[in-house]
VEXDO-243589 format. One record per atom (N, C-alpha, C): residue in one letter; x, y, z. Coordinates in steps of 0.02 Angstrom, whole numbers, padded with zeros to 5 digits, always signed. Layout:
N
AXYZ ...
//
This chain:
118
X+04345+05231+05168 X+04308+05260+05223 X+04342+05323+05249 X+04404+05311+05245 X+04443+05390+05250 X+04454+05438+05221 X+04436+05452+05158 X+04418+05485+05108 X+04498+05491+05085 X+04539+05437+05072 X+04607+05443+05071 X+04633+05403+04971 X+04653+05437+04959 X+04635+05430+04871 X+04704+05375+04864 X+04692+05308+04827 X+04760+05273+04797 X+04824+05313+04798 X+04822+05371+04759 X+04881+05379+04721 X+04918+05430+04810 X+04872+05449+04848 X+04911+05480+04901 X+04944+05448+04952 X+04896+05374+04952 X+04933+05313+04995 X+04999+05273+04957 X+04988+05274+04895 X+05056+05271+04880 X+05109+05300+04867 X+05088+05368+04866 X+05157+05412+04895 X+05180+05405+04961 X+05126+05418+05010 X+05154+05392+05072 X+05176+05323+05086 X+05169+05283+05046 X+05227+05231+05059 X+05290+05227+05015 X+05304+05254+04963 X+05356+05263+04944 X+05355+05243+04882 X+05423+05251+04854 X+05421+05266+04762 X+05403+05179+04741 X+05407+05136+04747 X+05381+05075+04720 X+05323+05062+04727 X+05275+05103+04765 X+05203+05107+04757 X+05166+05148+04695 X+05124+05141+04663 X+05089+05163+04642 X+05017+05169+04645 X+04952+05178+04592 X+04900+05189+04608 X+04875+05125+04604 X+04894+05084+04549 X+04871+05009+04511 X+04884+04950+04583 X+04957+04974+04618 X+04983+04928+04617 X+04932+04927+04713 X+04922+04982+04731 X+04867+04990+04793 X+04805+04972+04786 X+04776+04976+04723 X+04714+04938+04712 X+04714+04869+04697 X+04752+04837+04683 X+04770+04771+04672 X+04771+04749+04757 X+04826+04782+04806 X+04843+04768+04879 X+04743+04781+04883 X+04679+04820+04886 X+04651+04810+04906 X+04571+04759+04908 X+04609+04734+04840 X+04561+04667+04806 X+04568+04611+04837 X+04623+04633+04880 X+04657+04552+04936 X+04638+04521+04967 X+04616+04472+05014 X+04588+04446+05057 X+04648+04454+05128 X+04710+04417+05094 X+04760+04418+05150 X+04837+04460+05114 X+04827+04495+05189 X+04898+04560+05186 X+04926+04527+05247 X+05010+04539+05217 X+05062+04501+05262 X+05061+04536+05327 X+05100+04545+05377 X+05098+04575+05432 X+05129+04622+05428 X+05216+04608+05384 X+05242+04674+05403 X+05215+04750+05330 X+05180+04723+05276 X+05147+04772+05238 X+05081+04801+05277 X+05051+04729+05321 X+04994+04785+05343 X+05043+04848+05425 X+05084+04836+05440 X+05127+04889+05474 X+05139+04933+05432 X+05164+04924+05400 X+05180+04979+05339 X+05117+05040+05344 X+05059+04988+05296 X+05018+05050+05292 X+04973+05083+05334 X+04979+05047+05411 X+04937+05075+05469 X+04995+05118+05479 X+05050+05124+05459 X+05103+05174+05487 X+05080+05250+05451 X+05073+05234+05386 X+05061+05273+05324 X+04980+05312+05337 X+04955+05276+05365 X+04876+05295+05381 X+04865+05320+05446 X+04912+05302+05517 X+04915+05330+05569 X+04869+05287+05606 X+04846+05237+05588 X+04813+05179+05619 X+04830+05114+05651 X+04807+05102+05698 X+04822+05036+05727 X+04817+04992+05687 X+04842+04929+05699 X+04886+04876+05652 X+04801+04847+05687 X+04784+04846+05735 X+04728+04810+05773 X+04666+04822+05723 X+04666+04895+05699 X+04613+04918+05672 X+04593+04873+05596 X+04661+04863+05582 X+04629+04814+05521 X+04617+04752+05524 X+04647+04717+05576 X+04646+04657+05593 X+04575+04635+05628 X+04549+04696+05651 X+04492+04687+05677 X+04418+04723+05646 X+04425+04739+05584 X+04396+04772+05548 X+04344+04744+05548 X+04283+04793+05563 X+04210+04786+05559 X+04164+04812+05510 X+04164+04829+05455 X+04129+04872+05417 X+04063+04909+05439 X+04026+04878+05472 X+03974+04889+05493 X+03985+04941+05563 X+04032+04907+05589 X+04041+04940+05661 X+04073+05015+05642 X+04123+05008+05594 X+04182+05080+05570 X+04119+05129+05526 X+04041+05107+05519 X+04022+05165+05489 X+03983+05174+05557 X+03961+05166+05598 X+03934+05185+05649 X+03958+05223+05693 X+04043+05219+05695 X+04090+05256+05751 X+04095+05315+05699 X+04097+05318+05647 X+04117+05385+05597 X+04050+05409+05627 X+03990+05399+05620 X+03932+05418+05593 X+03897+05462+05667 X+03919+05415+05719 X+03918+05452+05772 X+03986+05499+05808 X+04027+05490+05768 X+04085+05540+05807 X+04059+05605+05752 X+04049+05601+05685 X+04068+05660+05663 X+03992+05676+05623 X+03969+05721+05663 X+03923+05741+05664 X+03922+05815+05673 X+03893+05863+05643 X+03884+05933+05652 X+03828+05968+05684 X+03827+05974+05739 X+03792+05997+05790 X+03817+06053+05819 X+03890+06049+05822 X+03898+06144+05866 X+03945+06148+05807 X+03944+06150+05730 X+04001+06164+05687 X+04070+06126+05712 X+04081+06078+05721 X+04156+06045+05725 X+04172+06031+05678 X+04125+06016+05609 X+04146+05987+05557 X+04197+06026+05527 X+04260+06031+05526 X+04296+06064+05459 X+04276+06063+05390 X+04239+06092+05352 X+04233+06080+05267 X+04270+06101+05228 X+04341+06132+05287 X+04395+06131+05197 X+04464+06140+05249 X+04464+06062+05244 X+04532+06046+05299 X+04597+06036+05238 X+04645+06049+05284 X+04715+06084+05250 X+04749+06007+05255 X+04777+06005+05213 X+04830+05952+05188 X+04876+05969+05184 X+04948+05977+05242 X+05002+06013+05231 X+05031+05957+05202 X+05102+05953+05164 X+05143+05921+05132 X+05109+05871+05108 X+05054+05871+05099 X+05019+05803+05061 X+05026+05818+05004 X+05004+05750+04957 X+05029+05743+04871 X+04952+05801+04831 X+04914+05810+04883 X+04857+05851+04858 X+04913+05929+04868 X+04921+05948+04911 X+04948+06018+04910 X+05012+06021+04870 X+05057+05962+04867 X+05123+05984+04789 X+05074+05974+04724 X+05007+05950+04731 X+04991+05964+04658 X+04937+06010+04639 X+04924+06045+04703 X+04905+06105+04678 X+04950+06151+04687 X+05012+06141+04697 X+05088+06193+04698 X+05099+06204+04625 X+05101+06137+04609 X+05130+06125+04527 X+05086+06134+04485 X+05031+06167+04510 X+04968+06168+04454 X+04971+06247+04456 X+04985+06292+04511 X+04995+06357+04533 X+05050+06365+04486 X+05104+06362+04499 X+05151+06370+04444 X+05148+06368+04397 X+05146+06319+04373 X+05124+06301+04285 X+05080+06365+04270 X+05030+06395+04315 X+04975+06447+04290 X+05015+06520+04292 X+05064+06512+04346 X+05109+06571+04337 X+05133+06589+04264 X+05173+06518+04279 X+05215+06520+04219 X+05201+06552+04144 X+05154+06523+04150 X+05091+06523+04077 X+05049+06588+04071 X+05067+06617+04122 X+05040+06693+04133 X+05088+06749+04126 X+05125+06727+04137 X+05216+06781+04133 X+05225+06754+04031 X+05227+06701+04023 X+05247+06691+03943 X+05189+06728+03900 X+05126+06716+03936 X+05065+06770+03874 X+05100+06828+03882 X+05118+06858+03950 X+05139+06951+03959 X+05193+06955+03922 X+05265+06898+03916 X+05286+06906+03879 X+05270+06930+03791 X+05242+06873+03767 X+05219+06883+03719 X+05177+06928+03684 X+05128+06948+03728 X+05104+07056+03715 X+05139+07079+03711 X+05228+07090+03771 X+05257+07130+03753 X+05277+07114+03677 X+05307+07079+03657 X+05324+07079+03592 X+05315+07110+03551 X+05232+07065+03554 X+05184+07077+03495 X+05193+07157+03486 X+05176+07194+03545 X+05166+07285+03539 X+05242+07317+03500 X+05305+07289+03556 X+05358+07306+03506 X+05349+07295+03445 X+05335+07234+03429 X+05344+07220+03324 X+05293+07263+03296 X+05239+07267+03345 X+05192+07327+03316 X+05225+07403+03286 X+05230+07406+03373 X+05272+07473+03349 X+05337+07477+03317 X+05373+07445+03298 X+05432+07431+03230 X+05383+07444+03178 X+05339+07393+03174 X+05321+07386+03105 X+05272+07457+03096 X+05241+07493+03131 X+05210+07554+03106 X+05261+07615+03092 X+05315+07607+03128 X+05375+07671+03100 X+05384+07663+03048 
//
């Protein structure tokens, strides 16, 4: 409902989490007390909120809070230090990278050119 992806909730809980191992935690019926602290910590949510979880009720409070009527909606909200922004860091780089080694490689190519036409 939070548009919050496996693999980012288990970064925010830490290196023994993974993606498998959060979808498994959400096939559960019963979560211990101090894991569900954990991940209302991780999510910024009350421990109440899951304990008292309404499905029905949590799409009605979304549905009427966020609504676009005078533009409040953000459509391209920023994720600082989230596992979405280091992996479009590391995806930026890698394109650097891979962009400096082609320029490298023209240069070359033109030097061996020009060797090889003298």
């Amino acid at each position: 409902m939070l548009g919050i992806k496996q693999e980012a909730l288990a970064f925010d809980l830490g290196q023994e989490w993974n993606q498998k191992k959060i979808s498994l935690l959400e096939q559960r019926d019963i979560i211990e007390e101090d894991m569900l602290r954990q991940i209302s910590a991780a999510l910024k949510i009350p421990v109440e909120a899951f304990q008292n979880f309404d499905e029905e009720q949590a799409i009605n409070i979304i549905s009427n809070t966020f609504h676009d009527t005078q533009g409040l909606i953000n459509y391209n909200p920023s994720f600082n230090n989230s596992p979405i922004d280091k992996i479009v860091q590391l995806h930026e780089e890698k394109i650097a990278l891979y962009e400096r080694m082609l320029k490298e490689k023209d240069d070359m190519m033109a030097r061996l050119e020009k060797l090889i036409s003298q």
